[in-house]
NUGU-205996 format. One line per 3 residues: their letters; for each residue x, z, y of C-alpha. Coordinates in pm, 1 decimal. Example, Ala and Ser with C-alpha at 12.3 -4.5 7.8 and 13.67 -1.06 7.14 Angstrom:
! NUGU-205996
as	1230.0/780.0/-450.0 ~ 1367.0/714.0/-106.0 $
! end
This chain:
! NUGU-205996
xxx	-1565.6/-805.0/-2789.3 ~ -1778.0/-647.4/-2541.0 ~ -1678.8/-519.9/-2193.5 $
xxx	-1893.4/-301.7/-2010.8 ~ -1796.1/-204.3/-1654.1 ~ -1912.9/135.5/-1494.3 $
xxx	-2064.9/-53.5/-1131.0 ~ -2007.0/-355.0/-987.3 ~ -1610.3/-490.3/-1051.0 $
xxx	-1614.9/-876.6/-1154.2 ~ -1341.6/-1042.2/-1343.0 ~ -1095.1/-1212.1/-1132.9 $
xxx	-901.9/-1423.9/-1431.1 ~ -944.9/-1421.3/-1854.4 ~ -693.4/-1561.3/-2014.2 $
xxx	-698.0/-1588.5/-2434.2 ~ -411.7/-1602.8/-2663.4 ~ -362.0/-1731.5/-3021.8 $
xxx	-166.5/-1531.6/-3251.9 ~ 252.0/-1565.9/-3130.9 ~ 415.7/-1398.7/-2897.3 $
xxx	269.3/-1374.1/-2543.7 ~ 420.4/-1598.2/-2261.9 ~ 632.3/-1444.6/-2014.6 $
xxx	429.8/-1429.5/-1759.0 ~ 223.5/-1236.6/-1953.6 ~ 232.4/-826.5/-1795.3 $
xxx	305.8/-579.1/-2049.6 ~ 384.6/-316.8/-1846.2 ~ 611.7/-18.2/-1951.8 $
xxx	522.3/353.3/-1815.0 ~ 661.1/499.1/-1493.9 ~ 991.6/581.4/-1567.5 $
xxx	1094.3/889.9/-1716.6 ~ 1430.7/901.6/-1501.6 ~ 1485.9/643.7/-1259.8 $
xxx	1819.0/509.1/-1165.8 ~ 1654.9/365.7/-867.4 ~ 1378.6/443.0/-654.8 $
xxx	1204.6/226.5/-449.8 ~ 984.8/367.7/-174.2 ~ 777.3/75.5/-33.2 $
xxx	480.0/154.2/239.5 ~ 232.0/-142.6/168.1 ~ 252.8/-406.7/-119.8 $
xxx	481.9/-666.4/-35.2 ~ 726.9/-460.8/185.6 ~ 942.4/-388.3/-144.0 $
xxx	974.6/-746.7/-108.8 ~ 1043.8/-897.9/194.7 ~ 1288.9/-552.3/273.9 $
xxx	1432.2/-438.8/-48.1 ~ 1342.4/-756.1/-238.8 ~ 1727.2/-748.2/-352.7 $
xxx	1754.0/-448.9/-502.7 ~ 1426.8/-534.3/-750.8 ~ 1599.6/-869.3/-868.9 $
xxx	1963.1/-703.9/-885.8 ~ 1937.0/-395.3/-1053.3 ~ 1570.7/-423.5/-1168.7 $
xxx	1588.4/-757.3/-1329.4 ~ 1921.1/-874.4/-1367.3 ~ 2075.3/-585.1/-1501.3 $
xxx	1766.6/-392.8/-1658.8 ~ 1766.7/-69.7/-1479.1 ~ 1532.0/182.6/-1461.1 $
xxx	1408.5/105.1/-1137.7 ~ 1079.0/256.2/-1013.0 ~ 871.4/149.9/-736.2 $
xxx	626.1/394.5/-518.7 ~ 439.7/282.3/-232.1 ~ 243.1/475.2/5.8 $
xxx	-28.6/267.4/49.3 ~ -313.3/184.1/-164.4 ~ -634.0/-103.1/-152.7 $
xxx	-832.8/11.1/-418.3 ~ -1053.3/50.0/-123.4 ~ -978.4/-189.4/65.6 $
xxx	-775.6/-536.7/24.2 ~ -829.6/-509.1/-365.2 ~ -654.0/-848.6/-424.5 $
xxx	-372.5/-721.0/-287.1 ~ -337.3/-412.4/-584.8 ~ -300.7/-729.9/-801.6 $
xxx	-45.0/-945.5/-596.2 ~ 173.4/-644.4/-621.2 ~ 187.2/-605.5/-973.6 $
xxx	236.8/-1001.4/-1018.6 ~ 526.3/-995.2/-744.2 ~ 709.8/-703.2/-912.7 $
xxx	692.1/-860.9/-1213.7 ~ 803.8/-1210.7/-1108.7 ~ 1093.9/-973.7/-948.2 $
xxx	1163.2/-817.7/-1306.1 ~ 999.4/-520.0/-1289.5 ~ 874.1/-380.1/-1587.9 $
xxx	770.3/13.2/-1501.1 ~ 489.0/54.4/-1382.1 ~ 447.6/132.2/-992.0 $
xxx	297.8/451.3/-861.0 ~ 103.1/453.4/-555.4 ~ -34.9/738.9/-265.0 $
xxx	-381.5/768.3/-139.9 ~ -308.1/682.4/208.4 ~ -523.5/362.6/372.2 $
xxx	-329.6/113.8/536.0 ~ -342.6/138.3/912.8 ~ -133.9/-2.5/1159.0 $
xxx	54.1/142.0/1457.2 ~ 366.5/55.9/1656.4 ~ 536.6/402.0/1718.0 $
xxx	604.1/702.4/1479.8 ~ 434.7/934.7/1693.0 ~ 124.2/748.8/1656.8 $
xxx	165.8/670.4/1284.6 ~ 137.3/1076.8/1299.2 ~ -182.1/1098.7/1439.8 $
xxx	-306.2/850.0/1197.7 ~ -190.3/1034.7/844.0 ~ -99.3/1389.5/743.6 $
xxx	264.0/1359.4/789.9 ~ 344.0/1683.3/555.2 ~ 72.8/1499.3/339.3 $
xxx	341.3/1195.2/329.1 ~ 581.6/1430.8/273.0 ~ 462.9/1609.3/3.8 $
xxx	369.7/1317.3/-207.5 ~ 778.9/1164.4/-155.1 ~ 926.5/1481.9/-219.5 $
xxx	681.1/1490.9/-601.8 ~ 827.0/1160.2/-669.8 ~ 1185.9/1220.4/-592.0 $
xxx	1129.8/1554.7/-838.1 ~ 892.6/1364.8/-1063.2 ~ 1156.6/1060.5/-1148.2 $
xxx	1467.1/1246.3/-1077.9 ~ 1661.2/932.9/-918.7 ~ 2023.0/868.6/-892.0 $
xxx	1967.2/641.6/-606.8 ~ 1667.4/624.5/-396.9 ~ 1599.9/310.1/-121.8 $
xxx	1353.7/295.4/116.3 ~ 1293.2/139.7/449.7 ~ 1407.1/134.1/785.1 $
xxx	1351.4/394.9/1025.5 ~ 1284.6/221.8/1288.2 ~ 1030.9/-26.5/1104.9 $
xxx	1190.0/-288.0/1079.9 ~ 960.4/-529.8/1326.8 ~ 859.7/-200.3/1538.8 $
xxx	545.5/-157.3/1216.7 ~ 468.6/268.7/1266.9 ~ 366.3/324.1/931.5 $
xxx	689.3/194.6/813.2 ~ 830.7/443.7/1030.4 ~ 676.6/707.2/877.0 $
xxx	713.2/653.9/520.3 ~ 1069.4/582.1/571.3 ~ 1112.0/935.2/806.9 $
xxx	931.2/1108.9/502.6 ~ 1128.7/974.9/260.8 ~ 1483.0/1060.7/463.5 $
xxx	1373.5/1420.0/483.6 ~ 1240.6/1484.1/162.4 ~ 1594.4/1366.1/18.7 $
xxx	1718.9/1689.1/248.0 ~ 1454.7/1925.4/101.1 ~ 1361.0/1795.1/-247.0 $
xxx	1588.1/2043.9/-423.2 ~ 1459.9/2329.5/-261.7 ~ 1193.4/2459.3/-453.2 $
xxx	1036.3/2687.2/-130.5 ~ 948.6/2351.1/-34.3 ~ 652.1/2184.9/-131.2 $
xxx	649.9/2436.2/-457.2 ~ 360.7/2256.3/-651.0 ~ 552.5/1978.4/-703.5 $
xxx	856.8/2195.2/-781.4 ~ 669.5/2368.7/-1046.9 ~ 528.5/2068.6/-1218.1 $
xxx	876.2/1874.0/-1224.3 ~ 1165.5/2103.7/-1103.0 ~ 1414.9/2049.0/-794.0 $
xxx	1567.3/1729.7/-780.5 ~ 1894.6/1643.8/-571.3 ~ 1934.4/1259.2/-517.0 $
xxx	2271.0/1159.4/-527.1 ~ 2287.1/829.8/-308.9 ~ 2013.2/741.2/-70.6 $
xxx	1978.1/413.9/140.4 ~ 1821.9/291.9/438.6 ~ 1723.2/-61.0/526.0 $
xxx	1889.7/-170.6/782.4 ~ 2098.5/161.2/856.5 ~ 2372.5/138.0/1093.4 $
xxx	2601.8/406.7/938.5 ~ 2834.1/324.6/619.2 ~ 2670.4/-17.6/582.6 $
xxx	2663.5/-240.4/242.8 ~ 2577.6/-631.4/226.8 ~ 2431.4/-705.1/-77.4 $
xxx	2517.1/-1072.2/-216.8 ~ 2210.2/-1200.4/-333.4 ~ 2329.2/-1559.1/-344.2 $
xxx	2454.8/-1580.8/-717.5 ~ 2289.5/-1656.5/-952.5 ~ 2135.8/-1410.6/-1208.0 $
xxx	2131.4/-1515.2/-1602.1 ~ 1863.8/-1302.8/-1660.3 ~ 1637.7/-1451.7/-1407.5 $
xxx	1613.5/-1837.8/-1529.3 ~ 1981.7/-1828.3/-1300.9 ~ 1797.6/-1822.9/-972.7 $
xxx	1967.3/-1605.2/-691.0 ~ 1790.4/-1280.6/-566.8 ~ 1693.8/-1470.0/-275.5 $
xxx	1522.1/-1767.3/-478.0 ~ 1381.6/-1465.6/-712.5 ~ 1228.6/-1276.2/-433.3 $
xxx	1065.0/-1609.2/-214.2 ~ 886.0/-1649.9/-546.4 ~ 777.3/-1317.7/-552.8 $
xxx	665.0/-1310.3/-221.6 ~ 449.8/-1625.7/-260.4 ~ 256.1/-1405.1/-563.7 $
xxx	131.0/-1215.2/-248.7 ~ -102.8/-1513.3/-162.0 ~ -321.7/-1324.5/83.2 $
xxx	-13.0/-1270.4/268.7 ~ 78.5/-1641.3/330.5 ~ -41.6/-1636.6/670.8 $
xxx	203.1/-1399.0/797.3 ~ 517.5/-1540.0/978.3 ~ 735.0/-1285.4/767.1 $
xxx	926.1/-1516.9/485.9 ~ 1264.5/-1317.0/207.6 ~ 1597.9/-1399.1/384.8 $
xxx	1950.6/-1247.3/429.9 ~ 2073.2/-1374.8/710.4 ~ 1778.8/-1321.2/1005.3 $
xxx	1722.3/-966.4/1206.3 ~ 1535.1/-782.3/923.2 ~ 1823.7/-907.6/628.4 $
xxx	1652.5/-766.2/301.2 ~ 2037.6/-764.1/208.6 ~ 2146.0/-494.3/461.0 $
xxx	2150.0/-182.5/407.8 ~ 2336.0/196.2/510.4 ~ 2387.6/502.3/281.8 $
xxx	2224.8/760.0/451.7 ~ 2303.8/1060.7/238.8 ~ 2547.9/1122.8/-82.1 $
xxx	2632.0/1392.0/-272.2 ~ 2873.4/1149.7/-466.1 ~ 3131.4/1007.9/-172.7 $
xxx	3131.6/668.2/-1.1 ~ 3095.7/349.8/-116.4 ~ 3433.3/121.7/-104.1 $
xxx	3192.4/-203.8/-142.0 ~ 2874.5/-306.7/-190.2 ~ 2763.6/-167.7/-475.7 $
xxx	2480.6/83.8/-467.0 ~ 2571.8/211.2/-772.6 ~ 2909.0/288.4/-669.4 $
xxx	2995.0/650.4/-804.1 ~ 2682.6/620.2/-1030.7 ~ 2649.9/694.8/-1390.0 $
xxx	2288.7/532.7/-1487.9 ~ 2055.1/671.8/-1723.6 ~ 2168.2/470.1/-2039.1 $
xxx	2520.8/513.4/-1985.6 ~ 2477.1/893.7/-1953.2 ~ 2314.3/878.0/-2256.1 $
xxx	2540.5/659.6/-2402.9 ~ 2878.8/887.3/-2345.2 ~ 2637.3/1193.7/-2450.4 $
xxx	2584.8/1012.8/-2802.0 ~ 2947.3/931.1/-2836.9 ~ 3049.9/1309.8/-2722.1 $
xxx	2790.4/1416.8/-2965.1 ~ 2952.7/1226.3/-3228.5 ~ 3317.8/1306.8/-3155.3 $
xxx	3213.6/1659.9/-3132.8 ~ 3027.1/1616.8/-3527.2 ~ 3349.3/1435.7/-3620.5 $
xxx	3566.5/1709.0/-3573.4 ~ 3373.7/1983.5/-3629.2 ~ 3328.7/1836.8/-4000.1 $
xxx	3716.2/1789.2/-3969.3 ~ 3759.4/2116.2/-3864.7 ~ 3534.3/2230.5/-4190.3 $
xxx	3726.9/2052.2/-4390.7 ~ 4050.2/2162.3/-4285.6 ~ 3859.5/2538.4/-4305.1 $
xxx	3768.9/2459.1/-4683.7 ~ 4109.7/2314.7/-4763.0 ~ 4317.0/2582.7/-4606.7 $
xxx	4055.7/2839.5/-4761.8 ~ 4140.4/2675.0/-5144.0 ~ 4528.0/2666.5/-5052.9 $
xxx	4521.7/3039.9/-5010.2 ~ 4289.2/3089.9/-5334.3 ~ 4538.7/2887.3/-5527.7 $
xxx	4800.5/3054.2/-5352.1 ~ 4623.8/3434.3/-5426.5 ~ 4574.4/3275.4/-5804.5 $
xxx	4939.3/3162.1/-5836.5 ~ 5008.7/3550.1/-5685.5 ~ 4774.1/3702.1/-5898.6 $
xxx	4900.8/3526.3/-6225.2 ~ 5282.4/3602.4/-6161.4 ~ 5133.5/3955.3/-6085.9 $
xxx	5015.5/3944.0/-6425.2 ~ 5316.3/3770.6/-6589.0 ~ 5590.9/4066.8/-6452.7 $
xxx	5316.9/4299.0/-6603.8 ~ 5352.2/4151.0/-6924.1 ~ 5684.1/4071.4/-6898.0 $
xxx	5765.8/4452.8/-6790.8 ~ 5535.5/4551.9/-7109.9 ~ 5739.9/4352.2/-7376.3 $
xxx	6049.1/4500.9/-7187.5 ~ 5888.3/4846.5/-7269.8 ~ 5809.5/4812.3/-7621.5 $
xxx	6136.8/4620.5/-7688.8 ~ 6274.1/4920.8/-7589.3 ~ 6028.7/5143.1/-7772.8 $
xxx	6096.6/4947.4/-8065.3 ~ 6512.0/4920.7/-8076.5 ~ 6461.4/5297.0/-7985.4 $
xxx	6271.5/5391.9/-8264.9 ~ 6477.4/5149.1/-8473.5 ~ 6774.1/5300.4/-8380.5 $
xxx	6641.1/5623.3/-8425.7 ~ 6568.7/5512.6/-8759.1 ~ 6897.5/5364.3/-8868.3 $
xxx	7024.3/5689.2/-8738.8 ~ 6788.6/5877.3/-8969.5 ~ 6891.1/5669.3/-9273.9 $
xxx	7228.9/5722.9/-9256.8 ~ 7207.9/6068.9/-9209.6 ~ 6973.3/6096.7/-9494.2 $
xxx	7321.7/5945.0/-9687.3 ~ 7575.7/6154.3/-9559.0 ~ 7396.6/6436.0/-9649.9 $
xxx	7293.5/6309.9/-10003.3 ~ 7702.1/6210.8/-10073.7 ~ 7804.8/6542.4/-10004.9 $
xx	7582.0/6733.5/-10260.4 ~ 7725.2/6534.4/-10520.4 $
! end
């Protein structure tokens, strides 16, 4: 096998495999989703951790959603390490589609109006709003608006994301996007941290699809894939100031939550298709019952028209024999008749 690179990239890690099935830790990544039943907007690798780490091992991994994962910041240019880390933490979380990513550099601020002098906020804007259109989610999560530890490009992305869950189904807005995918309303959206109609995700039991280790043991593993990050004092927990378990429903077009479910009033992907199958197949079932009924009433009235038909004939016959009875007695009668005139006649000439 030969590899040829186009400039100057150097392999970081070669691993070779006999024939067998891979080992798990072994990325075979799926495509961006289709449809997502959950959105995850994350600004820099690593946030979709230590913030909405919960919702990856919950819905992602232990219960196999379609969860997608978008972050606004890339470091192809930069930090390129850290392009890797990501992809090994969102795996370790159970991730298997493929993550999307914006063009934006990562730069660091501590206020949204200076997080606005730094990007192209209607750039930011535009390139949520294409997702939300381009993955169609039921339930979108993203991070706090104030971010979280005061961080400005948090801020941002999370502002962008809030309004483009207002505007995404309006196709005057941002029409590129709108052409390419269509208009997209998001039922359910959430908000780290949120203060309004607040959920408390329990990520302290255990998950059977992830070797039984809690979302909180799931995501401290993931984190510690972001080695470059190790320095940093941040560290996955639900129960200090910036709770990756706490969240608020910002908007729904589907009604409040009664627990702490984000799925609450949700109808994922698979089951949708799921009742559409069995509708399709109730709907086949009696439309070849109805057939058949249509066919078997249709040969009841044949038989019926037959039966009619052959009594039909049989008075017709019936009424014919009749006739020439008649005809015949007649014209037997007439006969006798004949005869015996014939021999009153004859006795009296003698």
């Amino acid at each position: 096998m030969t590899i040829t690179f186009a400039s100057k990239e150097s392999i970081c890690d070669m691993h070779v495999y006999s024939n067998g099935s891979v080992p798990e830790d072994v990325q075979t990544w799926k495509t961006p989703c289709d449809n997502a039943d959950i959105l995850v907007f994350a600004t820099h690798a690593d946030d979709e951790i230590l913030f909405l780490g919960g919702v990856l091992a919950t819905y992602g991994g232990e219960q196999n959603l379609s969860v997608q994962v978008a972050y606004m910041c890339e470091f192809t240019t930069s930090a390129k390490i850290r392009e890797h880390e990501k992809l090994d933490g969102l795996w370790e979380s159970g991730i298997k589609h493929y993550p999307v990513c914006g063009d934006f550099p990562d730069l660091y601020s501590q206020t949204l109006e200076a997080a606005k002098k730094q990007y192209v906020y209607d750039d930011v804007k535009a390139y949520t709003t294409s997702c939300i259109r381009r993955f169609k989610p039921l339930v979108v999560v993203t991070q706090d608006l104030n971010g979280e530890y005061g961080h400005g490009g948090h801020m941002l992305f999370s502002h962008a994301v809030a309004e483009s869950v207002e505007t995404s189904n309006d196709s005057s807005v941002f029409p590129e996007s709108a052409s390419n995918y269509g208009t997209w309303d998001v039922p359910k959206t959430y908000l780290h941290l949120y203060t309004e109609n607040k959920i408390t995700m329990n990520l302290r039991l255990p998950l059977s699809r992830m070797g039984n280790r809690t979302s909180i043991e799931v995501q401290t593993a993931a984190y510690k894939k972001h080695v470059s990050q190790q320095w940093c004092w941040f560290y996955v927990s639900d129960d200090y100031e910036y709770s990756c378990a706490d969240f608020g429903l910002y908007r729904t077009t589907v009604g409040n939550d009664t627990g702490n479910d984000m799925l609450e009033n949700i109808t994922t992907y698979e089951e949708q298709e799921r009742l559409a199958k069995e509708a399709a197949e109730k709907e086949s079932i009696e439309s070849s019952k109805a057939t058949e009924e249509a066919s078997i009433a249709k040969e009841q009235q044949e038989i019926k028209a037959a039966h009619k038909e052959t009594s039909k004939r049989k008075v017709s016959v019936a009424v014919i024999v009749i006739i020439v009875v008649i005809i015949i007695g007649a014209a037997a009668f007439g006969y006798v008749r004949l005869q015996q005139s014939r021999r009153k006649h004859s006795r009296r000439r003698r």
